[in-house]
mmCIF file of the N, C-alpha and C atoms, coordinates in Angstrom:
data_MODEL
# 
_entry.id   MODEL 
# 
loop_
_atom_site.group_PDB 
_atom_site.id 
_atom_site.type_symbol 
_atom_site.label_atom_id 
_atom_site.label_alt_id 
_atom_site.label_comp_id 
_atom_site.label_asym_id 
_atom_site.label_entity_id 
_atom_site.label_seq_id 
_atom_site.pdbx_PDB_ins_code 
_atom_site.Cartn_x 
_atom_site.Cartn_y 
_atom_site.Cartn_z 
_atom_site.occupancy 
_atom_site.B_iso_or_equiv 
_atom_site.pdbx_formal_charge 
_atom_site.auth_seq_id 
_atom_site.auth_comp_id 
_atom_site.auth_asym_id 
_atom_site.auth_atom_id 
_atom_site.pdbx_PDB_model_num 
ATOM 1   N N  . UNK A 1 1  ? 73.265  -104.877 -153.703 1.00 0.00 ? 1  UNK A N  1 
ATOM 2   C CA . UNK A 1 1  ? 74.560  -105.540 -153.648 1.00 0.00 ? 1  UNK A CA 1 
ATOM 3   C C  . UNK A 1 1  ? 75.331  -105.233 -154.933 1.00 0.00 ? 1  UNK A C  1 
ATOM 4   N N  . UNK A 1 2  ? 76.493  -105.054 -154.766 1.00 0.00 ? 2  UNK A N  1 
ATOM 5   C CA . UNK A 1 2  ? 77.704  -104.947 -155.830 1.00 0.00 ? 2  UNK A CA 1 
ATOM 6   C C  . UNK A 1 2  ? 77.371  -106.125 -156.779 1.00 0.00 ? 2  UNK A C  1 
ATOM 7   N N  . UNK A 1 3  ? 78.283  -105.995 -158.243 1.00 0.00 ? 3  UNK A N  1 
ATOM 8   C CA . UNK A 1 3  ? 77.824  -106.853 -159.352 1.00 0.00 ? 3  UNK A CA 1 
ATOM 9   C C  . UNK A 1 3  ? 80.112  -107.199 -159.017 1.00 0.00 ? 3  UNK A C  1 
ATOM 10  N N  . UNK A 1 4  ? 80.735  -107.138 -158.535 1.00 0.00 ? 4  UNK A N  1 
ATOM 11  C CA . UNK A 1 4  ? 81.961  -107.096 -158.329 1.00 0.00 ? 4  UNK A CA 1 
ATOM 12  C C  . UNK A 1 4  ? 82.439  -109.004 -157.712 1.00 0.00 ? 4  UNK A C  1 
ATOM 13  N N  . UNK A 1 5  ? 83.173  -108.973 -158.238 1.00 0.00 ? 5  UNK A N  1 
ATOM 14  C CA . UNK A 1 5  ? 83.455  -110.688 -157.841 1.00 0.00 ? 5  UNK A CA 1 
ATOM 15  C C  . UNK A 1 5  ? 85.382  -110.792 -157.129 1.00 0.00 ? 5  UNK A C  1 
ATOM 16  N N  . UNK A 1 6  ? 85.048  -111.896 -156.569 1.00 0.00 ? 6  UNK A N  1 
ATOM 17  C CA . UNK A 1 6  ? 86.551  -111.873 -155.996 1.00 0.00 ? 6  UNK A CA 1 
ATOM 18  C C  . UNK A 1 6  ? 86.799  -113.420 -156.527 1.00 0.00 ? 6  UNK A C  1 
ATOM 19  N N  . UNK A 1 7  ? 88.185  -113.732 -156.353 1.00 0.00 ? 7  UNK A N  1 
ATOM 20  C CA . UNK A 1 7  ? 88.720  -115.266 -157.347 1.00 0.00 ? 7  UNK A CA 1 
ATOM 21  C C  . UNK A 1 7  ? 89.178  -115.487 -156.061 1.00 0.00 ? 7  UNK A C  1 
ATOM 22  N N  . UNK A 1 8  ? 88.910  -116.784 -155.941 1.00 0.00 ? 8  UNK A N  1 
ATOM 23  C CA . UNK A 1 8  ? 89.322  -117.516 -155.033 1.00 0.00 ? 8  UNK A CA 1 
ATOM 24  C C  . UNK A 1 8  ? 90.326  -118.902 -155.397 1.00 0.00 ? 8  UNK A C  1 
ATOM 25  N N  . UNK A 1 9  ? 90.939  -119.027 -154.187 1.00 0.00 ? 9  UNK A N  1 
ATOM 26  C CA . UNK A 1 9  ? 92.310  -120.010 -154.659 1.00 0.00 ? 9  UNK A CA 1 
ATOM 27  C C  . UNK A 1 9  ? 92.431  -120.875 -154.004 1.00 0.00 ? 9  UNK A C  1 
ATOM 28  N N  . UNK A 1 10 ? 92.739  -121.932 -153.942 1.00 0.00 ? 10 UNK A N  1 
ATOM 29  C CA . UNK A 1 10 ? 93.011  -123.205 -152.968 1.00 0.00 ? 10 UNK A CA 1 
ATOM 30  C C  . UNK A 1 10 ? 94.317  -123.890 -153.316 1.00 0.00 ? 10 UNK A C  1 
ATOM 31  N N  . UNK A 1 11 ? 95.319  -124.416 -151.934 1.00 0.00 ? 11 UNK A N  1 
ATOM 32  C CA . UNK A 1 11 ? 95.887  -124.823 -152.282 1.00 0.00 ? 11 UNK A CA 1 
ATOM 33  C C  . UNK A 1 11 ? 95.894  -126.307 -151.503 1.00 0.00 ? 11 UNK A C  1 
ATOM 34  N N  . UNK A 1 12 ? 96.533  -127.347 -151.833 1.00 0.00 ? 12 UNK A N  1 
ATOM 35  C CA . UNK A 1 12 ? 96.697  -128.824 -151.450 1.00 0.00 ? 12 UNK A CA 1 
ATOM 36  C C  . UNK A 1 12 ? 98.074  -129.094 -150.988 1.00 0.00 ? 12 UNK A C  1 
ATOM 37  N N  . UNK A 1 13 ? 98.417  -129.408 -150.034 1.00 0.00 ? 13 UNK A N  1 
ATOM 38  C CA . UNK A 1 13 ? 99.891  -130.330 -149.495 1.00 0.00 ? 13 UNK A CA 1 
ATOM 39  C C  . UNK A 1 13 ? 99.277  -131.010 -148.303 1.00 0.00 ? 13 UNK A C  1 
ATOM 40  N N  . UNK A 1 14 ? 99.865  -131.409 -147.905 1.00 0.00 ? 14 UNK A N  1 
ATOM 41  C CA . UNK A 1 14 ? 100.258 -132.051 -146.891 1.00 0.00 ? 14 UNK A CA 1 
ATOM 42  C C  . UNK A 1 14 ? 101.011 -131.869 -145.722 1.00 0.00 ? 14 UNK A C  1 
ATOM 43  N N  . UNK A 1 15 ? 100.744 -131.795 -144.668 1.00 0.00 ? 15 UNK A N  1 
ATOM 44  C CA . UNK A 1 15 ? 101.732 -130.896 -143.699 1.00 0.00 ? 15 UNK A CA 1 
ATOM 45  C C  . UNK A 1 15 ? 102.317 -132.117 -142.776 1.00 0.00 ? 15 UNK A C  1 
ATOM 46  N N  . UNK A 1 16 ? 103.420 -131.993 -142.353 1.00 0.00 ? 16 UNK A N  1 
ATOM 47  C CA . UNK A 1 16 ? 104.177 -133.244 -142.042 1.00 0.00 ? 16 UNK A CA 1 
ATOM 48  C C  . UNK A 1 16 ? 104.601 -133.087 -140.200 1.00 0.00 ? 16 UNK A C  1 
ATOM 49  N N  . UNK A 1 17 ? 104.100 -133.874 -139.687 1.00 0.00 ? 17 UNK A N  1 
ATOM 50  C CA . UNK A 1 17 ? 104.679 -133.634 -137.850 1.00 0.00 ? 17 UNK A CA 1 
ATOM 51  C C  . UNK A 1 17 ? 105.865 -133.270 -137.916 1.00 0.00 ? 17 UNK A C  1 
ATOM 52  N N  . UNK A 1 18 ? 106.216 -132.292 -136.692 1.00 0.00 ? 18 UNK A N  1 
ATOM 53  C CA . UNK A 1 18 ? 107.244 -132.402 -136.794 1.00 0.00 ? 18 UNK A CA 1 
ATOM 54  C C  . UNK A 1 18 ? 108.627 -131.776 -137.276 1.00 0.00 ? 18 UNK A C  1 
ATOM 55  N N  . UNK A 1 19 ? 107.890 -131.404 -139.090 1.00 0.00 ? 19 UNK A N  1 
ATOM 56  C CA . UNK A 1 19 ? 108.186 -130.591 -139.633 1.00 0.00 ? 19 UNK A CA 1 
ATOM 57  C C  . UNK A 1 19 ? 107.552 -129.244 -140.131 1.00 0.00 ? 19 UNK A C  1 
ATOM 58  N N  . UNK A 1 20 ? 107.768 -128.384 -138.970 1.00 0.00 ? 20 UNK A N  1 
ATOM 59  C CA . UNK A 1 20 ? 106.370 -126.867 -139.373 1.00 0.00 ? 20 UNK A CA 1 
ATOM 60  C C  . UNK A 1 20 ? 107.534 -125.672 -140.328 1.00 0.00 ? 20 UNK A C  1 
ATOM 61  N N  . UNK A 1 21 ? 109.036 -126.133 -140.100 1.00 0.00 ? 21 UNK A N  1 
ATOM 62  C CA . UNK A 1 21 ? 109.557 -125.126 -141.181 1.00 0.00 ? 21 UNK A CA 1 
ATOM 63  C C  . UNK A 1 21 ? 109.519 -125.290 -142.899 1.00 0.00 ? 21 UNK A C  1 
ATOM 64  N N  . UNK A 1 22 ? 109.524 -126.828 -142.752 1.00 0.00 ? 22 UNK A N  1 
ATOM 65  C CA . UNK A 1 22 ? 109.245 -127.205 -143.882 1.00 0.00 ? 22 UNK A CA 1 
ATOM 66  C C  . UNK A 1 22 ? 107.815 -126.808 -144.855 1.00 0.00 ? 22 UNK A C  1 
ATOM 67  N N  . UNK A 1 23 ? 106.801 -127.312 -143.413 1.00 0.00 ? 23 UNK A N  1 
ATOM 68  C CA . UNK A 1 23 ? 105.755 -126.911 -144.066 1.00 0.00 ? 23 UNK A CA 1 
ATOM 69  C C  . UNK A 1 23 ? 104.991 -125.930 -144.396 1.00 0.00 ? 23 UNK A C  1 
ATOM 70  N N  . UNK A 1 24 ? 106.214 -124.958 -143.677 1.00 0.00 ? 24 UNK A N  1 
ATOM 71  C CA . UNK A 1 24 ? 105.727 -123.267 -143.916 1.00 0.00 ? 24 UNK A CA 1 
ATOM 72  C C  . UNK A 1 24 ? 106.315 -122.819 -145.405 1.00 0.00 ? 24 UNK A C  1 
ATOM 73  N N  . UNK A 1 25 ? 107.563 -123.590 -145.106 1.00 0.00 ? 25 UNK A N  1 
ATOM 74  C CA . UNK A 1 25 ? 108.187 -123.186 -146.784 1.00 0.00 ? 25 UNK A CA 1 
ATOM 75  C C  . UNK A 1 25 ? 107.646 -123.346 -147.965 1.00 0.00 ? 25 UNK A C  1 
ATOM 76  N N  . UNK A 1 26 ? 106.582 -124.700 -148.139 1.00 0.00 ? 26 UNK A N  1 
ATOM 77  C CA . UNK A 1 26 ? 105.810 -125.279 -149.079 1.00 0.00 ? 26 UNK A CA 1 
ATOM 78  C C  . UNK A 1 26 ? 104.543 -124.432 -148.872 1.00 0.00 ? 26 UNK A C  1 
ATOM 79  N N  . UNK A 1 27 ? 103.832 -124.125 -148.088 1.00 0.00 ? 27 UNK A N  1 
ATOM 80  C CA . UNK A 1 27 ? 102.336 -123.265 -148.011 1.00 0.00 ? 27 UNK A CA 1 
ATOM 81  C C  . UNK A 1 27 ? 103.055 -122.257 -148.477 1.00 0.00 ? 27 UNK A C  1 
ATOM 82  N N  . UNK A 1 28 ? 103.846 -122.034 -148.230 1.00 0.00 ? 28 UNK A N  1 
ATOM 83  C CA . UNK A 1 28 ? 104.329 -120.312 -148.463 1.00 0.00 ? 28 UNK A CA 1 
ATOM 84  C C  . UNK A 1 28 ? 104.570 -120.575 -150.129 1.00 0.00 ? 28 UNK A C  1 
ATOM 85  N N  . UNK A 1 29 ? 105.582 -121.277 -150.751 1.00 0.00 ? 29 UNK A N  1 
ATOM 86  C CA . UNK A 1 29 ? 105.787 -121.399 -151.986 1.00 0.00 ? 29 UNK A CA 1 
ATOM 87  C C  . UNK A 1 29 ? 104.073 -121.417 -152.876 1.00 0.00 ? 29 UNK A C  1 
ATOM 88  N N  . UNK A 1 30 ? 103.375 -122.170 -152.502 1.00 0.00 ? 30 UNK A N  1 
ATOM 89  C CA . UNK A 1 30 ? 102.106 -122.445 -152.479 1.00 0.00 ? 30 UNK A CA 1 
ATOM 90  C C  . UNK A 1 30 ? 101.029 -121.114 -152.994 1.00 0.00 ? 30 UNK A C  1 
ATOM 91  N N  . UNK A 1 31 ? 101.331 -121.098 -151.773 1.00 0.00 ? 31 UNK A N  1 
ATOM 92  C CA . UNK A 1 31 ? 100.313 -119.463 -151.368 1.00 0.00 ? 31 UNK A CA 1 
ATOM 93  C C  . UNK A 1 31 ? 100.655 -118.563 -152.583 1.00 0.00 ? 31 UNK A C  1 
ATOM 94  N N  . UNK A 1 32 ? 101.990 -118.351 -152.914 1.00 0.00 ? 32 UNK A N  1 
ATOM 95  C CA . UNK A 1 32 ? 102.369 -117.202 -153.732 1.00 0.00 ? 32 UNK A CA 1 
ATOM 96  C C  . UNK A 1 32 ? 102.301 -117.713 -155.215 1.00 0.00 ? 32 UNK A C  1 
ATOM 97  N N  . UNK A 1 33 ? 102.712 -118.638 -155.517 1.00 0.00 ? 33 UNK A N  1 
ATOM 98  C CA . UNK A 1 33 ? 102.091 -118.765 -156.137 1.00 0.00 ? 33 UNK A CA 1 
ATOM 99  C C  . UNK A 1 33 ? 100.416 -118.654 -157.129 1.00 0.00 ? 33 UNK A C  1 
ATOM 100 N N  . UNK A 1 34 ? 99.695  -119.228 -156.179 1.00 0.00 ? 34 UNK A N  1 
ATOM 101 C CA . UNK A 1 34 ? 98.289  -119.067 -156.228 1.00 0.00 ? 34 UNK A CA 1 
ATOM 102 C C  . UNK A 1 34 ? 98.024  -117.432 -156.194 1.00 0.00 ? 34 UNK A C  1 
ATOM 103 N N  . UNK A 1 35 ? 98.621  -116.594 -155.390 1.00 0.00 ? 35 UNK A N  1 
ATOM 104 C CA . UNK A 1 35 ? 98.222  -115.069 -155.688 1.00 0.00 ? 35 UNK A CA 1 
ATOM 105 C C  . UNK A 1 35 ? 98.495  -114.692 -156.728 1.00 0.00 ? 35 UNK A C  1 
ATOM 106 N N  . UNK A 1 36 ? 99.676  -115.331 -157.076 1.00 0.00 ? 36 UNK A N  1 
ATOM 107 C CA . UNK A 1 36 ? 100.173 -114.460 -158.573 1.00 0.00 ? 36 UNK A CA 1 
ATOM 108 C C  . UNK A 1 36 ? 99.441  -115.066 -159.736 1.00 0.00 ? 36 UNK A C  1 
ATOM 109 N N  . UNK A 1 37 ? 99.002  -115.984 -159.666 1.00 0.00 ? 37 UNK A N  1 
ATOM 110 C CA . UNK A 1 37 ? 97.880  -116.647 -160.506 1.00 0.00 ? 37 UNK A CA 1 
ATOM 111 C C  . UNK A 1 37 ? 96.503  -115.744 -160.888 1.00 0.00 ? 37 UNK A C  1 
ATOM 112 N N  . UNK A 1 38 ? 96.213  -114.842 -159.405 1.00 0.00 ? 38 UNK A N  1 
ATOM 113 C CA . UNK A 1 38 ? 95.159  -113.957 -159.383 1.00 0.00 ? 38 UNK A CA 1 
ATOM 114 C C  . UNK A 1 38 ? 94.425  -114.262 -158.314 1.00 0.00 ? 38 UNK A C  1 
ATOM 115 N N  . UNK A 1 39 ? 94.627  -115.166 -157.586 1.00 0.00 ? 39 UNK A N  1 
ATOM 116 C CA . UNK A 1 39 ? 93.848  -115.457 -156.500 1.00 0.00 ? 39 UNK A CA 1 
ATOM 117 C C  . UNK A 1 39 ? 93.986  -114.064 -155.284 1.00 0.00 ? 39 UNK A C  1 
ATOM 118 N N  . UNK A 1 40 ? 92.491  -114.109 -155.054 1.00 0.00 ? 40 UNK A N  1 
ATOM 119 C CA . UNK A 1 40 ? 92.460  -112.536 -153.766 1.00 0.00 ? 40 UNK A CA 1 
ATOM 120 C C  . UNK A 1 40 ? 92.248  -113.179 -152.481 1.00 0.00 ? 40 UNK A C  1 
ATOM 121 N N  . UNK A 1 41 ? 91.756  -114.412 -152.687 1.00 0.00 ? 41 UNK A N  1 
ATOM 122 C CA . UNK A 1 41 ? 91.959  -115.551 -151.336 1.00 0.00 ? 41 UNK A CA 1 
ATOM 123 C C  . UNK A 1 41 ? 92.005  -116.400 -151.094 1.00 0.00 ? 41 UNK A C  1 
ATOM 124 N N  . UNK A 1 42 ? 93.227  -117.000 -150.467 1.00 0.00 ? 42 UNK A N  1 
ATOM 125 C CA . UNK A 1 42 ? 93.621  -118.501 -150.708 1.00 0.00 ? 42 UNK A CA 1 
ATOM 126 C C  . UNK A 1 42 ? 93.228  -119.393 -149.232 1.00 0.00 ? 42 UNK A C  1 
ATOM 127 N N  . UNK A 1 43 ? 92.535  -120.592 -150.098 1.00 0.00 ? 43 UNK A N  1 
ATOM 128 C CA . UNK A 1 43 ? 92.099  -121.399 -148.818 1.00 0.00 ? 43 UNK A CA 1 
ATOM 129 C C  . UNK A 1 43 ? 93.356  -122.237 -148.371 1.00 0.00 ? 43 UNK A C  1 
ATOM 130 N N  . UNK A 1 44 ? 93.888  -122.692 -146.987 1.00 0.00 ? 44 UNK A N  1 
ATOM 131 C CA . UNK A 1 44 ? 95.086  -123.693 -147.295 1.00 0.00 ? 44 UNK A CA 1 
ATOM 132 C C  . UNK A 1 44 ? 94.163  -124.635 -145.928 1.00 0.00 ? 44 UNK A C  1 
ATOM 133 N N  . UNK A 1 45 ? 94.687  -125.681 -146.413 1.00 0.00 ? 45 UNK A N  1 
ATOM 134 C CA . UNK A 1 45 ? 94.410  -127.357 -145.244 1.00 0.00 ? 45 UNK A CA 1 
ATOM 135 C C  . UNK A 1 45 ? 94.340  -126.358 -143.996 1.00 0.00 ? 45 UNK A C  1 
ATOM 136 N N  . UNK A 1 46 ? 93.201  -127.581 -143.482 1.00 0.00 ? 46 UNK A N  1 
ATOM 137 C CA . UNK A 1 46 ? 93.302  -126.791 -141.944 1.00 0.00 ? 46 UNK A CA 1 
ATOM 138 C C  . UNK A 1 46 ? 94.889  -127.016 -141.098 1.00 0.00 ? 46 UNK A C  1 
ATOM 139 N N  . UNK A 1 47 ? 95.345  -127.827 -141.399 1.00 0.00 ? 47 UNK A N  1 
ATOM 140 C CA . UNK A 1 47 ? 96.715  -128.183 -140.804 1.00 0.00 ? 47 UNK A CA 1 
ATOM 141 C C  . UNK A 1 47 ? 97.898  -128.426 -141.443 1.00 0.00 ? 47 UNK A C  1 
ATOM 142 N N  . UNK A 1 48 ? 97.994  -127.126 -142.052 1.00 0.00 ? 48 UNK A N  1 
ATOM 143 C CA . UNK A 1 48 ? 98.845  -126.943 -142.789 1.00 0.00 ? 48 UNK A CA 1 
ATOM 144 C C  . UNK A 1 48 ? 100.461 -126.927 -142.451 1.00 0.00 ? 48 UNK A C  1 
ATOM 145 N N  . UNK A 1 49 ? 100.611 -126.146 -140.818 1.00 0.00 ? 49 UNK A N  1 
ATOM 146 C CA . UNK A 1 49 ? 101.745 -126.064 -140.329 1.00 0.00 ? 49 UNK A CA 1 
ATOM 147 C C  . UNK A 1 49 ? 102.038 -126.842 -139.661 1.00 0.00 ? 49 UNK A C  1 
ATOM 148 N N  . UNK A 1 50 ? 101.461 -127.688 -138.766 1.00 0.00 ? 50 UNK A N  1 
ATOM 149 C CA . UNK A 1 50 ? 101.631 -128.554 -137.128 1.00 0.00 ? 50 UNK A CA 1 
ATOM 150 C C  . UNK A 1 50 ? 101.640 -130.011 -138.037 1.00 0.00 ? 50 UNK A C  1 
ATOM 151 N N  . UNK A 1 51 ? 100.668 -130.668 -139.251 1.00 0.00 ? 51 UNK A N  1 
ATOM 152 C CA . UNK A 1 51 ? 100.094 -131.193 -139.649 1.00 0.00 ? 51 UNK A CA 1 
ATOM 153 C C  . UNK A 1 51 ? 99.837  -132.666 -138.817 1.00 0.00 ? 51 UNK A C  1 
ATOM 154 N N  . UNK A 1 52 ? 99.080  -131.974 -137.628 1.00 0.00 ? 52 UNK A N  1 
ATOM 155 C CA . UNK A 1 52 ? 98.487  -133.010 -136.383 1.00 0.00 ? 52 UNK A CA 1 
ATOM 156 C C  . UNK A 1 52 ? 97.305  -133.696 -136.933 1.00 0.00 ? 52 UNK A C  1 
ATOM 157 N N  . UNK A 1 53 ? 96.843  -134.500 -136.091 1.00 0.00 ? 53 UNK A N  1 
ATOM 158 C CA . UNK A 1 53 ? 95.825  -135.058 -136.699 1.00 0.00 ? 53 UNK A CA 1 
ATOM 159 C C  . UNK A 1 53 ? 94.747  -135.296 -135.602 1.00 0.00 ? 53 UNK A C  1 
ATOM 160 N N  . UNK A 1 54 ? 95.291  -135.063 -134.661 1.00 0.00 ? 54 UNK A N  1 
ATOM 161 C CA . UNK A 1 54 ? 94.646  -135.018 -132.879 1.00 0.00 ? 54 UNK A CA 1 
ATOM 162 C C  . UNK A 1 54 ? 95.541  -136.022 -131.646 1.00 0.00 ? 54 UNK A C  1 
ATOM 163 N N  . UNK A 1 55 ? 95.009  -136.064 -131.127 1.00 0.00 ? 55 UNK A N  1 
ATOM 164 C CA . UNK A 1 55 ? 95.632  -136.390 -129.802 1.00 0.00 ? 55 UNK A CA 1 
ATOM 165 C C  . UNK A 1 55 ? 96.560  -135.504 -128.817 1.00 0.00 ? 55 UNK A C  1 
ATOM 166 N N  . UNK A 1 56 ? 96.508  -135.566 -127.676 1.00 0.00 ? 56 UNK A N  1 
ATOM 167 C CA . UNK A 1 56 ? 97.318  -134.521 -126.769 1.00 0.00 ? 56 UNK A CA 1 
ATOM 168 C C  . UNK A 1 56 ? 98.898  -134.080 -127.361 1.00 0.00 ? 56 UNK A C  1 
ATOM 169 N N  . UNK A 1 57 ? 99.625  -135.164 -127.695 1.00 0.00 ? 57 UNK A N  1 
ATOM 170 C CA . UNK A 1 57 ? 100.964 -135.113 -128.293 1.00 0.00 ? 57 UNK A CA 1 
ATOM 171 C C  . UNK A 1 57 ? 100.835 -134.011 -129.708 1.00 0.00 ? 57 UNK A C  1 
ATOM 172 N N  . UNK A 1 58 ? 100.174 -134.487 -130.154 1.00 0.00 ? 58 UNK A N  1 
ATOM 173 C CA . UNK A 1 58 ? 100.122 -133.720 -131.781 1.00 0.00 ? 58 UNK A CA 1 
ATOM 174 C C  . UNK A 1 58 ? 99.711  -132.217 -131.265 1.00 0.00 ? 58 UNK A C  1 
ATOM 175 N N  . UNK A 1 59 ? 98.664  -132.199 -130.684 1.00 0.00 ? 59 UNK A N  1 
ATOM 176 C CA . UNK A 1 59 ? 97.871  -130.502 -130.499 1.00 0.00 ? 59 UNK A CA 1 
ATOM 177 C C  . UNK A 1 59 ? 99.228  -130.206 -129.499 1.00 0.00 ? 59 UNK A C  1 
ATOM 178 N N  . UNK A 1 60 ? 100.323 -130.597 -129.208 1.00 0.00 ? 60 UNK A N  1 
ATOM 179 C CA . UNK A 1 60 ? 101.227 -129.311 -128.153 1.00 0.00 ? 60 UNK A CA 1 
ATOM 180 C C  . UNK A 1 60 ? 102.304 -129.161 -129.921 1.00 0.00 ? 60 UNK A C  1 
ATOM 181 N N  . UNK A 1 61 ? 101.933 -129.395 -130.782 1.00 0.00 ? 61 UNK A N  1 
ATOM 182 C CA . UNK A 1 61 ? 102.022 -128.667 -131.953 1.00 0.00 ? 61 UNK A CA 1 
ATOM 183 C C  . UNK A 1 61 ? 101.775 -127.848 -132.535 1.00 0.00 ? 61 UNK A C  1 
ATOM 184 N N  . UNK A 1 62 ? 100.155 -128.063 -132.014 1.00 0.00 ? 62 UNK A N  1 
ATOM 185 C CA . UNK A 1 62 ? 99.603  -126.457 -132.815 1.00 0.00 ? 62 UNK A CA 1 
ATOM 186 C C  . UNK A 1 62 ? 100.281 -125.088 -132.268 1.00 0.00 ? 62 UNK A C  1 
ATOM 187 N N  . UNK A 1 63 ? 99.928  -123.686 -133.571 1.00 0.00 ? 63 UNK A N  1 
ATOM 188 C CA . UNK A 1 63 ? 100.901 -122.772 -132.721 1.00 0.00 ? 63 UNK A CA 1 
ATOM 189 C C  . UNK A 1 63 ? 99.486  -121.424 -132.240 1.00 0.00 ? 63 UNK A C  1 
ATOM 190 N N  . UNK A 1 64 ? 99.464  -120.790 -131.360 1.00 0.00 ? 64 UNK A N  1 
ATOM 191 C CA . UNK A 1 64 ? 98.498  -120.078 -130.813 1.00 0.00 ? 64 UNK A CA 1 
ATOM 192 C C  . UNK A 1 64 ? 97.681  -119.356 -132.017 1.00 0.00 ? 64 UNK A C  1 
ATOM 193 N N  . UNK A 1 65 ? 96.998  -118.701 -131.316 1.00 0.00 ? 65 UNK A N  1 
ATOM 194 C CA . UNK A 1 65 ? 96.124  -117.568 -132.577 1.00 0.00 ? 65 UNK A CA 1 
ATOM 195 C C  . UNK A 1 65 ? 96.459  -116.398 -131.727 1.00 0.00 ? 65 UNK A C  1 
ATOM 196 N N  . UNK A 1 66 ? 96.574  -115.346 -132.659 1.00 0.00 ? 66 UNK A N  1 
ATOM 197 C CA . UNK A 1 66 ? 96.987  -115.432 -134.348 1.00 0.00 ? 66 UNK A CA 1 
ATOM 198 C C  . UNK A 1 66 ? 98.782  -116.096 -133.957 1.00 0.00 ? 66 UNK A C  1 
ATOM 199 N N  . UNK A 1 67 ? 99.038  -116.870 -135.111 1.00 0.00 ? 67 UNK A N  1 
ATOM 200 C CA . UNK A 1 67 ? 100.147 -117.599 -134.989 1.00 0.00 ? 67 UNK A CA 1 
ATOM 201 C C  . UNK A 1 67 ? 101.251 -116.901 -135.977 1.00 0.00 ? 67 UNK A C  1 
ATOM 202 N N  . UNK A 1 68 ? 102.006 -115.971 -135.773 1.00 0.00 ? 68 UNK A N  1 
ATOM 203 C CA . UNK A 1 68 ? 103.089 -114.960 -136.600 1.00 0.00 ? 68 UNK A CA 1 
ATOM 204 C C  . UNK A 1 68 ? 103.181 -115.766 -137.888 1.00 0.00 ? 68 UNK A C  1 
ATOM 205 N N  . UNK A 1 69 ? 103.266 -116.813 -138.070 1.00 0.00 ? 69 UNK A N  1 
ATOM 206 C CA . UNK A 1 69 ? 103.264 -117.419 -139.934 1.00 0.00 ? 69 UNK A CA 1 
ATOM 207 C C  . UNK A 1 69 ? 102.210 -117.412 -140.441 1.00 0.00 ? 69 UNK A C  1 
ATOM 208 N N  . UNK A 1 70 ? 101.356 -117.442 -139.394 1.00 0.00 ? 70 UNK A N  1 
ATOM 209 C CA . UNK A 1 70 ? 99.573  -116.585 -140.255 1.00 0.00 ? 70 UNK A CA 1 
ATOM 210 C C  . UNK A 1 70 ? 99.929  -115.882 -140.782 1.00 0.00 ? 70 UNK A C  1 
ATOM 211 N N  . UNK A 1 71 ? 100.014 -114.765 -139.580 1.00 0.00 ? 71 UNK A N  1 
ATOM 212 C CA . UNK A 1 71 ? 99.824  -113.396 -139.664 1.00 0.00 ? 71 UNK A CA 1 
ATOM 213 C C  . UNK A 1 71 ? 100.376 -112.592 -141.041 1.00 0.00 ? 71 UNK A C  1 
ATOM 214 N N  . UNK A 1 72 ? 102.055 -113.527 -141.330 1.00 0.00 ? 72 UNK A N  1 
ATOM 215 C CA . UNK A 1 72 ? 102.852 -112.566 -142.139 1.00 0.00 ? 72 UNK A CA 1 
ATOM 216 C C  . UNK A 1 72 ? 102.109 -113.114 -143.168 1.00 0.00 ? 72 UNK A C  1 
ATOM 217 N N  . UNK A 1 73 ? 101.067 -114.180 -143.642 1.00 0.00 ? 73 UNK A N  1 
ATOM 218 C CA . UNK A 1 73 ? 100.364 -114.549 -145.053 1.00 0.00 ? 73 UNK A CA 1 
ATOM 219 C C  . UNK A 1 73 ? 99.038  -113.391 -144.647 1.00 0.00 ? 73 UNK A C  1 
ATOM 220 N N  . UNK A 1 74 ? 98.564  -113.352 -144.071 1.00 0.00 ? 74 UNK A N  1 
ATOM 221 C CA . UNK A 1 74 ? 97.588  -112.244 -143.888 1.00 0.00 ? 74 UNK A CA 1 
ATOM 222 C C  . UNK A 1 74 ? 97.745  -110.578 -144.856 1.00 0.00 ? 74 UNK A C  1 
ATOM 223 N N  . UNK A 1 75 ? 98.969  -110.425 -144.519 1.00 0.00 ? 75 UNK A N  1 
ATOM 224 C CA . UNK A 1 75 ? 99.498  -109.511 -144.582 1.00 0.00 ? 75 UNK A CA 1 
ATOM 225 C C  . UNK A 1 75 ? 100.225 -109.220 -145.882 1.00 0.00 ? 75 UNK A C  1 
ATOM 226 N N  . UNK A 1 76 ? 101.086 -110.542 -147.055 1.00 0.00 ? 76 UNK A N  1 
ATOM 227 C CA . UNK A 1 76 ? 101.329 -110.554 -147.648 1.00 0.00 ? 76 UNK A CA 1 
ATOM 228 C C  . UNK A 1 76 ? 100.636 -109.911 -149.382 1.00 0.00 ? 76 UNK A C  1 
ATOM 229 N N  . UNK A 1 77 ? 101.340 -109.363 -149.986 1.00 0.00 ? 77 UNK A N  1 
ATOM 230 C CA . UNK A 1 77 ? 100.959 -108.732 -150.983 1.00 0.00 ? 77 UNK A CA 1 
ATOM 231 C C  . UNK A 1 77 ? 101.536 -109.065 -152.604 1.00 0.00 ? 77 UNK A C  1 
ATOM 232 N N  . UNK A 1 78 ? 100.812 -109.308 -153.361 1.00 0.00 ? 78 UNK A N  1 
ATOM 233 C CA . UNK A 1 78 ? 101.226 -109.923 -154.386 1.00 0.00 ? 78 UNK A CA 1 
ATOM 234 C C  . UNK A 1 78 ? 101.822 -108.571 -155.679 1.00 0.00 ? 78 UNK A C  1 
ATOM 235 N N  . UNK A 1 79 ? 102.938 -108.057 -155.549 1.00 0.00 ? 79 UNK A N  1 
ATOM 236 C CA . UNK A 1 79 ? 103.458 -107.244 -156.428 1.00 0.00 ? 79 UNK A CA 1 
ATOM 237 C C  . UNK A 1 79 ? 103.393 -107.475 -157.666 1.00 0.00 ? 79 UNK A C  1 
# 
């Protein structure tokens, strides 16, 4: 095995019903942050965008997999 290490990052909010543009704007502010810090992978809340908590009402919140505001953090690159 490699002697090579990767930094890992976490971030904390709160994701609000209701509001998933909002809470994309804040993970996103979030996220980039934390990369430019040095992080090579950032953990975020499991419910970060929908921020459901269960029940039938809340989950027609969640958004499919892969969900395009994943995807474009997937994809994102820290210049």
């Amino acid at each position: 095995m490699g002697t090579g290490h990767i930094v890992l990052g976490g971030i904390q909010m709160t994701g609000h019903p209701n509001h998933q543009c909002h809470n994309y704007d804040t993970g996103d502010r979030l996220f980039r942050r934390t990369a430019k810090a040095g992080a090579q992978v950032v953990m975020t809340p499991e419910v970060i965008l929908s921020g459901f908590f269960g029940g039938l009402e809340d989950r027609k919140m969640a958004e499919s997999i892969p969900a395009p505001r994943v995807l474009c953090w997937q994809t994102w690159q820290v210049n």
